[in-house]
DOLUMNU-635286 format. One record per residue (C-alpha): residue number from 0; residue in three letters; x, y, z. Coordinates in pm, 1 decimal, padded with zeros to 6 digits. Layout:
<pt NUM,"ALA",<X,Y,Z>>
...
//
This chain:
<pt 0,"UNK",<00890.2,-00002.7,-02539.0>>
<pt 1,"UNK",<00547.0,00156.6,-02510.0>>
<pt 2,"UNK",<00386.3,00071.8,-02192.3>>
<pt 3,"UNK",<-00022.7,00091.8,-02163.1>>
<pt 4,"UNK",<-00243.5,00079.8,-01862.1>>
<pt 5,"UNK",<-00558.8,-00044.4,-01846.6>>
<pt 6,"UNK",<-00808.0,00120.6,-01530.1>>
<pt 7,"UNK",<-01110.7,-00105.7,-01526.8>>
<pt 8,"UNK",<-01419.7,-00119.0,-01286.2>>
<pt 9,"UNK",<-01427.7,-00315.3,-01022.5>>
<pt 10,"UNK",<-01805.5,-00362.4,-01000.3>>
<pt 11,"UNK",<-01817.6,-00365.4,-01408.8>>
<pt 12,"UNK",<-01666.6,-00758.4,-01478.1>>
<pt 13,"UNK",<-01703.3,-00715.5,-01837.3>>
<pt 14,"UNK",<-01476.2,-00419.0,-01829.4>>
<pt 15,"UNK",<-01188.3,-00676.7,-01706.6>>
<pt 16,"UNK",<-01270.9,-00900.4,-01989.4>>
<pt 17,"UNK",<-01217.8,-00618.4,-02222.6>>
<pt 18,"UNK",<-00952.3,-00496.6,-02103.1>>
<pt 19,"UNK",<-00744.2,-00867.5,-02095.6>>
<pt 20,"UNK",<-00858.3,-00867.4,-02455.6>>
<pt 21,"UNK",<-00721.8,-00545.1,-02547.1>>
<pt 22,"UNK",<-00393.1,-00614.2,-02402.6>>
<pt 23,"UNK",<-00359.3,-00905.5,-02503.5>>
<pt 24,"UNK",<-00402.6,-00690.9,-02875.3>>
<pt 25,"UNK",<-00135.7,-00414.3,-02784.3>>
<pt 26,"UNK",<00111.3,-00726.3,-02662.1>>
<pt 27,"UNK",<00103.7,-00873.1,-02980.5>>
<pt 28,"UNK",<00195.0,-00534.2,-03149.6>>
<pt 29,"UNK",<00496.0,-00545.9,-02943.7>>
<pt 30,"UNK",<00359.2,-00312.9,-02632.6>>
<pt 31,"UNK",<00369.7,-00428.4,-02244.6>>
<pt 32,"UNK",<00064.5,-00354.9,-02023.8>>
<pt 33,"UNK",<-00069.1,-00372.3,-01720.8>>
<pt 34,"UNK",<-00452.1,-00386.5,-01608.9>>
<pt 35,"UNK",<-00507.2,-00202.5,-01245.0>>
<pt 36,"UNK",<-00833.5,-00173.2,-01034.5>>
<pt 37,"UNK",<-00951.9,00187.9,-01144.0>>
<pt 38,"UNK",<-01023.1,00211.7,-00769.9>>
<pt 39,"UNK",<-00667.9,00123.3,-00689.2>>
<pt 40,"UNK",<-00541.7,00474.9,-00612.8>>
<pt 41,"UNK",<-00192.4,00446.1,-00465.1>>
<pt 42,"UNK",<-00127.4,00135.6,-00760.5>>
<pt 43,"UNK",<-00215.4,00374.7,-00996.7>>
<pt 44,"UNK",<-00010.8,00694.1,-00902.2>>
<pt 45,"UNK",<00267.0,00451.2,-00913.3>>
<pt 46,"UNK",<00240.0,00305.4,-01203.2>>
<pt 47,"UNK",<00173.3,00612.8,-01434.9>>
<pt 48,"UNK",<00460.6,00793.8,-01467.3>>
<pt 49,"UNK",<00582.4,00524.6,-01648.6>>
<pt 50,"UNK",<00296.2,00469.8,-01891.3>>
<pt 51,"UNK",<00266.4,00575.4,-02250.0>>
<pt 52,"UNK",<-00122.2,00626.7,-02219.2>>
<pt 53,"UNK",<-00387.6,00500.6,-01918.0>>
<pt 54,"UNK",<-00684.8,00357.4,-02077.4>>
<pt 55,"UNK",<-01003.0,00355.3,-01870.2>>
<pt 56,"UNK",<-01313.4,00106.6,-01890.0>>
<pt 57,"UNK",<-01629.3,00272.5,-01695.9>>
<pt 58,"UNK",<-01815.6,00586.2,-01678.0>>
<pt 59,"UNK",<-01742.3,00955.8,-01613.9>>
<pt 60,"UNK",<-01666.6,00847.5,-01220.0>>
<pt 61,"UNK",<-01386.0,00643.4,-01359.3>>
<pt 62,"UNK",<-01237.5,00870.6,-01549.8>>
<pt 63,"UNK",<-01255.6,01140.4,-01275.8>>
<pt 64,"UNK",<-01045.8,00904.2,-01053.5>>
<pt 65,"UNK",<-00778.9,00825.9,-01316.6>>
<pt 66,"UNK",<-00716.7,01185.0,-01327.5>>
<pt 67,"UNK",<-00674.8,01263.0,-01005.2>>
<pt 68,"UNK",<-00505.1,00965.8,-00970.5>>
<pt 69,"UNK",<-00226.8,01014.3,-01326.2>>
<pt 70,"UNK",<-00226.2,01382.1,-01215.4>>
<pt 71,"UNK",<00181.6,01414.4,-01116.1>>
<pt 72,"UNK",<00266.1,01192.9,-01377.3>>
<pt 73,"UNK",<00050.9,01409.4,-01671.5>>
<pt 74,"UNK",<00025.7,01103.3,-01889.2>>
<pt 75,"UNK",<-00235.3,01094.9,-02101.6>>
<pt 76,"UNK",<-00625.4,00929.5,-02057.6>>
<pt 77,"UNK",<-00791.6,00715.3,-02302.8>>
<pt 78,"UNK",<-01165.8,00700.7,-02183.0>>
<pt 79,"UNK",<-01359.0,00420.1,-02291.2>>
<pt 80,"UNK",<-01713.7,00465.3,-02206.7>>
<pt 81,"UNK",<-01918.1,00134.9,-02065.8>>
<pt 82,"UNK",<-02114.9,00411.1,-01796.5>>
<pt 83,"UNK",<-02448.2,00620.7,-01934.9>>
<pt 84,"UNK",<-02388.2,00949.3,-02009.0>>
<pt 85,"UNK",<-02005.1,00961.5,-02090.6>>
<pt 86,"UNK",<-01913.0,01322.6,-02133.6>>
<pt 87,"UNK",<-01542.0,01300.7,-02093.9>>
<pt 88,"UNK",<-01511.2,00955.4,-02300.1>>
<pt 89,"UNK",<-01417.0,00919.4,-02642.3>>
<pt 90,"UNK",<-01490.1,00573.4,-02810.6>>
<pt 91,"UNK",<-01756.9,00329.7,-02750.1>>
<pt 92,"UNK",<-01600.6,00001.0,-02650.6>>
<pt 93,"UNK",<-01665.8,-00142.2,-03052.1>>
<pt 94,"UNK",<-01448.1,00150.4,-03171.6>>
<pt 95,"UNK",<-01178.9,00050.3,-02998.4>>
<pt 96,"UNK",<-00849.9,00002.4,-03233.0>>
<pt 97,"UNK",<-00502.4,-00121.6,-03094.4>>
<pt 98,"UNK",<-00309.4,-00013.0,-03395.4>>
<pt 99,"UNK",<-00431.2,00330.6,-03349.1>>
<pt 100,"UNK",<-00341.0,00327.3,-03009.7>>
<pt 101,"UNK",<-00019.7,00221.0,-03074.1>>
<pt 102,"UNK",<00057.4,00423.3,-03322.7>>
<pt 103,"UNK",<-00017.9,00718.5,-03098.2>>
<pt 104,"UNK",<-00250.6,00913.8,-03397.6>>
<pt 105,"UNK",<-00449.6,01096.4,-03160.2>>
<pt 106,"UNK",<-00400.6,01478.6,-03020.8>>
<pt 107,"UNK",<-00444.6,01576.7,-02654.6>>
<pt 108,"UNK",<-00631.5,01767.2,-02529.9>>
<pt 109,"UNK",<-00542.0,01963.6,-02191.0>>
<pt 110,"UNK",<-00783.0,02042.2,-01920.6>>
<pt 111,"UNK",<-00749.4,02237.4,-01632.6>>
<pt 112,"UNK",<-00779.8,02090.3,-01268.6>>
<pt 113,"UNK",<-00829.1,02227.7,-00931.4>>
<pt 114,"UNK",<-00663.4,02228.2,-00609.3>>
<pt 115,"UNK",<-00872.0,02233.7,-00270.6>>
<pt 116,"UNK",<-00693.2,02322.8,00048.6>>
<pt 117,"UNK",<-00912.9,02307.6,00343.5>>
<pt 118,"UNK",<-00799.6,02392.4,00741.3>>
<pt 119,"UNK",<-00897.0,02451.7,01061.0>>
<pt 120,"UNK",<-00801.9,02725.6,01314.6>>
<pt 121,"UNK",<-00549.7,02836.4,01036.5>>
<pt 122,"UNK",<-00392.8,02491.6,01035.2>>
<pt 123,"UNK",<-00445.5,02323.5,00695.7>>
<pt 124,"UNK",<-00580.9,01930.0,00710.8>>
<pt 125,"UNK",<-00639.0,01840.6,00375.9>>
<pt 126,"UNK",<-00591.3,01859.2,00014.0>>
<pt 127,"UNK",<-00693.5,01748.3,-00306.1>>
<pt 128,"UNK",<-00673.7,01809.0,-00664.9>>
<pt 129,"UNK",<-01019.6,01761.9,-00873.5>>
<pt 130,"UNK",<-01077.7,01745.5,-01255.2>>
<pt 131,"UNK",<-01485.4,01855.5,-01188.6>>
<pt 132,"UNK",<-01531.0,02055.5,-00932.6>>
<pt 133,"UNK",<-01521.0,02144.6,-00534.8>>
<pt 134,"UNK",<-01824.7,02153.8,-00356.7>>
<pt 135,"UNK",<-01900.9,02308.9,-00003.4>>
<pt 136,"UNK",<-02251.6,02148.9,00109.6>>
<pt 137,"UNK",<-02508.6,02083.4,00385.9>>
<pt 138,"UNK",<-02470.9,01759.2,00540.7>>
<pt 139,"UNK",<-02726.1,01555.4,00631.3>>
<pt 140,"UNK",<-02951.2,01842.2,00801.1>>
<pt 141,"UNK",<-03193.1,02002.0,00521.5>>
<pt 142,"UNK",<-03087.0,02345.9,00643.3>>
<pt 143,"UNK",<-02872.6,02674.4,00471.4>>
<pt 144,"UNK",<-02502.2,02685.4,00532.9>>
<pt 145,"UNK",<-02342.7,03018.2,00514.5>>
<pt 146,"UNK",<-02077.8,03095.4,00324.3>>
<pt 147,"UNK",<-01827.8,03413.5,00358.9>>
<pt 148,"UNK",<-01698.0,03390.3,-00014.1>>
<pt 149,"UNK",<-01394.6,03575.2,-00115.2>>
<pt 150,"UNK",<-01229.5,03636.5,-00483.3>>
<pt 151,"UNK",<-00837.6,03666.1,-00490.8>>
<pt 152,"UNK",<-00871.8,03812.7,-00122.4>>
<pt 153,"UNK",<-01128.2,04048.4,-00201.7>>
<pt 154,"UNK",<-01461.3,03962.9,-00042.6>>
<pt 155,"UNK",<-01765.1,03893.8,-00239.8>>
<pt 156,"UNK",<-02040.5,03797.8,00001.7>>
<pt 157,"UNK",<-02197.3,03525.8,00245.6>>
<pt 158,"UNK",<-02421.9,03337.9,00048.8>>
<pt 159,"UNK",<-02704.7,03220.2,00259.1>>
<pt 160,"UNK",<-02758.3,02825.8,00050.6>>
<pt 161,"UNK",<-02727.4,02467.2,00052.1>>
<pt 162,"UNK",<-02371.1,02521.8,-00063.0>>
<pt 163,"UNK",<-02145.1,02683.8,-00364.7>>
<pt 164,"UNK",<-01981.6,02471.4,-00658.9>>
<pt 165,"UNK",<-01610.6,02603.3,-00788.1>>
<pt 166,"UNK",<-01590.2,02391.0,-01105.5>>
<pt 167,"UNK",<-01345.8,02374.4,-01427.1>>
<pt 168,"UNK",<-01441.5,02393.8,-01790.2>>
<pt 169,"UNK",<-01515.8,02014.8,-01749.1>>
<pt 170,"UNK",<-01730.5,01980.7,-01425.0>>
<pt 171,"UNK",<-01964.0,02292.6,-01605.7>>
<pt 172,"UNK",<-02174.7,01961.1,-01794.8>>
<pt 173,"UNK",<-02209.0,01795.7,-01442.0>>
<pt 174,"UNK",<-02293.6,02007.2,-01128.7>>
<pt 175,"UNK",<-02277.7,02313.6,-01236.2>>
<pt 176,"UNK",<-02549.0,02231.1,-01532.9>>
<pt 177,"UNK",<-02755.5,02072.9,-01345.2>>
<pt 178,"UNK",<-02790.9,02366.3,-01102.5>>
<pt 179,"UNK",<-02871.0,02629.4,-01397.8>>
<pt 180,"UNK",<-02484.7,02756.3,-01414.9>>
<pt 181,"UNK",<-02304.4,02798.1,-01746.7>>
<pt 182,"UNK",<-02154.5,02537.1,-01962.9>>
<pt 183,"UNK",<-01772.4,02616.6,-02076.6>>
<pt 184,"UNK",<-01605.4,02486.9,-02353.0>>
<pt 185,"UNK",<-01354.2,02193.4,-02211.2>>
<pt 186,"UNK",<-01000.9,02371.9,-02266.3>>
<pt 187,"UNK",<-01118.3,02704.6,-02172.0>>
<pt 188,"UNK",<-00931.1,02816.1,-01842.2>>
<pt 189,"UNK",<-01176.0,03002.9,-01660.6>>
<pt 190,"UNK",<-01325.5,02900.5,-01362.0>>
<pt 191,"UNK",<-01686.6,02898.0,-01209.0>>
<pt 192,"UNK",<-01834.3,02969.4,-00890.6>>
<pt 193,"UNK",<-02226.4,02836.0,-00856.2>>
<pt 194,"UNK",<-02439.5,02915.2,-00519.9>>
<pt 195,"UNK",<-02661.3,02608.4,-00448.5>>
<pt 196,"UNK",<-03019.6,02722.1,-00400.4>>
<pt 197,"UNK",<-02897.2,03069.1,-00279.8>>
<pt 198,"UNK",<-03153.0,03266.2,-00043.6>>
<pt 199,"UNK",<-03242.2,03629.5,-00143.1>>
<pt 200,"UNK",<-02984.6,03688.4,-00407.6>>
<pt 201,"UNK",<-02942.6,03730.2,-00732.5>>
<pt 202,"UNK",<-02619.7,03575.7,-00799.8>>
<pt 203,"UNK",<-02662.0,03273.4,-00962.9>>
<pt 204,"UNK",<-02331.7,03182.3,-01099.4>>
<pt 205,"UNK",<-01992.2,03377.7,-01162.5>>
<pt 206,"UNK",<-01743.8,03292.1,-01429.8>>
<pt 207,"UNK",<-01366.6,03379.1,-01288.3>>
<pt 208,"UNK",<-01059.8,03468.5,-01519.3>>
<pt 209,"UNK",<-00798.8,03185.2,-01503.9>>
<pt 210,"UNK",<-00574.3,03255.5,-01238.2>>
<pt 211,"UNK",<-00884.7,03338.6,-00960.4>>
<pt 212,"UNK",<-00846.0,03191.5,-00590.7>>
<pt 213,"UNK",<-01192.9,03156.6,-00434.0>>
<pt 214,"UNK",<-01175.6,03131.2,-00036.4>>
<pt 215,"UNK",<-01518.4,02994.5,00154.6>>
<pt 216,"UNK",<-01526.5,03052.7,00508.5>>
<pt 217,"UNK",<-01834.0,02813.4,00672.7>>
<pt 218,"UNK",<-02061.4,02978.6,00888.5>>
<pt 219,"UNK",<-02267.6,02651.2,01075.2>>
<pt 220,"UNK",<-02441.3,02543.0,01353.6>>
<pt 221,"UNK",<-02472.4,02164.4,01217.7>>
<pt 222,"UNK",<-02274.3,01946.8,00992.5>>
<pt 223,"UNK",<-02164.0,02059.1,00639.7>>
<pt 224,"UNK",<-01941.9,01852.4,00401.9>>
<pt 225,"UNK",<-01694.8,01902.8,00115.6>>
<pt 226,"UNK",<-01691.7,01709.5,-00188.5>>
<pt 227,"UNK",<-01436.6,01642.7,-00439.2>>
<pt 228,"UNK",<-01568.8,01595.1,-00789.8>>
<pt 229,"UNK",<-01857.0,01372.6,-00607.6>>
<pt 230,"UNK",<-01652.9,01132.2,-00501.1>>
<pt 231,"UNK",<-01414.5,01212.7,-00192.7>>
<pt 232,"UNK",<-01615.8,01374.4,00079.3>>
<pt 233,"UNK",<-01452.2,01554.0,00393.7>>
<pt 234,"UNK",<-01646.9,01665.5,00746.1>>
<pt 235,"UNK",<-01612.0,02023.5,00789.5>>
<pt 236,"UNK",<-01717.7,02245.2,01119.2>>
<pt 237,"UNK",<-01838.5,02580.8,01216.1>>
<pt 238,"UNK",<-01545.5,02777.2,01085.2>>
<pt 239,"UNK",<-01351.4,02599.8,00854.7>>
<pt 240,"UNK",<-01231.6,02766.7,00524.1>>
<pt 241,"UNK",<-01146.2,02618.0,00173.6>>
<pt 242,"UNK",<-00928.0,02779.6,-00083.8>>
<pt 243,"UNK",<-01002.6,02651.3,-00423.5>>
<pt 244,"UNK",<-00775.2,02752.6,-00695.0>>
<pt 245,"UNK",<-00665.2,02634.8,-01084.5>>
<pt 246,"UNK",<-00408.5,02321.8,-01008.2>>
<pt 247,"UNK",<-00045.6,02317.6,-01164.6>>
<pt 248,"UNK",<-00130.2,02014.4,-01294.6>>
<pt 249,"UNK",<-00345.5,01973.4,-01555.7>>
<pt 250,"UNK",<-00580.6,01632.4,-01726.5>>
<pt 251,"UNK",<-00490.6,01491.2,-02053.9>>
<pt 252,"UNK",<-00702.3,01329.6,-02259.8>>
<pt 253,"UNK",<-00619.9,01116.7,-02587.2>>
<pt 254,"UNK",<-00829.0,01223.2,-02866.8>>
<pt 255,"UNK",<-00903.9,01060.9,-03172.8>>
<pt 256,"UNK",<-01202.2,01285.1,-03305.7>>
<pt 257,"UNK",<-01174.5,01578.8,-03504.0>>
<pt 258,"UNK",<-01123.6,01886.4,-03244.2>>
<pt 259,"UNK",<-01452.8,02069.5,-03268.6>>
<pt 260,"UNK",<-01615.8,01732.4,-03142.6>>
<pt 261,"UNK",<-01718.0,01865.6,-02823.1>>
<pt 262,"UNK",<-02002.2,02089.4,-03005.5>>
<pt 263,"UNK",<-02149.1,01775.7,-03183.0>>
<pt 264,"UNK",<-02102.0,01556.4,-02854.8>>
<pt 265,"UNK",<-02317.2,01832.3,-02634.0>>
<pt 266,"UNK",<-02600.8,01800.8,-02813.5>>
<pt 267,"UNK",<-02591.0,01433.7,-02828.0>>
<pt 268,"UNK",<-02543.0,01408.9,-02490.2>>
<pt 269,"UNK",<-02776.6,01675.9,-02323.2>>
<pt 270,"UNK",<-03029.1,01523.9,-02573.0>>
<pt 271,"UNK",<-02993.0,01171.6,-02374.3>>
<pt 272,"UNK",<-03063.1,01316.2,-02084.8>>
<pt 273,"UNK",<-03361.6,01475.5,-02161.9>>
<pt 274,"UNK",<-03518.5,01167.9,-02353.6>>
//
């Protein structure tokens, strides 16, 4: 029996009501489903691997936690989007259809993730995967961070900034735009590696073949921070490194349009933002 879980916003109400009303639509075409706080992490990494397809109710964060959170189990996202911009959904809630969905007629599409391994005096003391991006940042202080940046061991240089991005083919329409970096199309498998405000040099962004490791050692005298896709943040000290790399695990999303719709969808999109 096809099983269906439903991710909707806590803070959003009228995402619950949709999503009792969709069920309630998939039960009576014989599914079973389940509607989970898409803030409910540990409920969630539970509960995929036996899912047929997670459907989320929110905005891009949304979506960014159900893939960190469906990850392991590699089952695939439906992204309804109820946020603003909605790069990463693909139906507006009026286009949603439970005998499509049940009849599974859409293709996935894979992106890659990363995986961010920070530590301390050599010891690791963290880890994360990311659909977006990794970001090493000044904390509160406005002042540069340096970072000693290295490519597959090699080193590349200390940028002298408020921070570098490493970012997938899908975090290059968030961060990475917005900072003047390159946008990728979503299931290319390169990586990219953005200084933020950089002093005195003229790197302004790096695109890495798939396969790269980037290694950031923190050079500090105050507080710095790293971020996960802008929404898990970790405290990190005078010395710390983080080793960013492609994940084995990769995002899945359920898609219903035709597959050159992420052209079409740019321009829409970038367009919105600029109106």
């Amino acid at each position: 029996m096809k099983q269906f879980i439903f991710l909707h916003h806590p803070r959003l109400p009228h995402s619950l009501t949709l999503a009792q009303q969709w069920a309630r639509e998939l039960e009576q075409l014989g599914a079973r489903t389940q509607l989970i706080s898409a803030w409910n992490h540990k409920e969630i990494q539970c509960h995929a691997p036996e899912a047929t397809l997670v459907i989320t109710l929110g905005g891009d964060g949304t979506i960014l936690r159900a893939a960190r959170a469906c990850a392991q189990a590699a089952v695939p996202i439906l992204a309804i989007n109820l946020g603003r911009v909605g790069f990463l959904s693909e139906w507006a809630p009026e286009q949603f259809d439970a005998r499509a969905v049940m009849a599974e007629t859409y293709w996935l599409e894979e992106r890659v993730m990363l995986h961010a391994l920070w530590s301390r005096q050599g010891k690791p003391f963290g880890e994360s995967v990311a659909l977006n991006d990794v970001v090493v940042g000044r904390g509160k202080l406005a002042r540069v961070i340096r970072l000693a940046t290295y490519i597959d061991d090699d080193y590349l240089k200390t940028f002298v900034a408020d921070g570098a991005i490493v970012a997938t083919a899908t975090g290059s329409t968030a961060y990475v735009f917005a900072t003047g970096g390159p946008i990728l199309a979503p299931e290319v498998k390169t990586l990219v590696l953005v200084p933020i405000a950089p002093y005195l040099s003229q790197l302004k962004s790096l695109v890495l073949p798939e396969g790269s490791r980037v290694l950031f050692r923190l050079e500090t005298d105050h507080d710095a921070i790293l971020t996960i896709d802008g929404q898990v943040d970790v405290e990190l000290q005078n010395g710390d490194e983080v080793l960013v790399q492609a994940s084995q695990h990769i995002a899945r999303f359920a898609r219903f349009q035709p597959r050159t719709y992420f052209y079409s969808t740019l321009v829409e999109r970038l367009h919105e933002r600029c109106v």
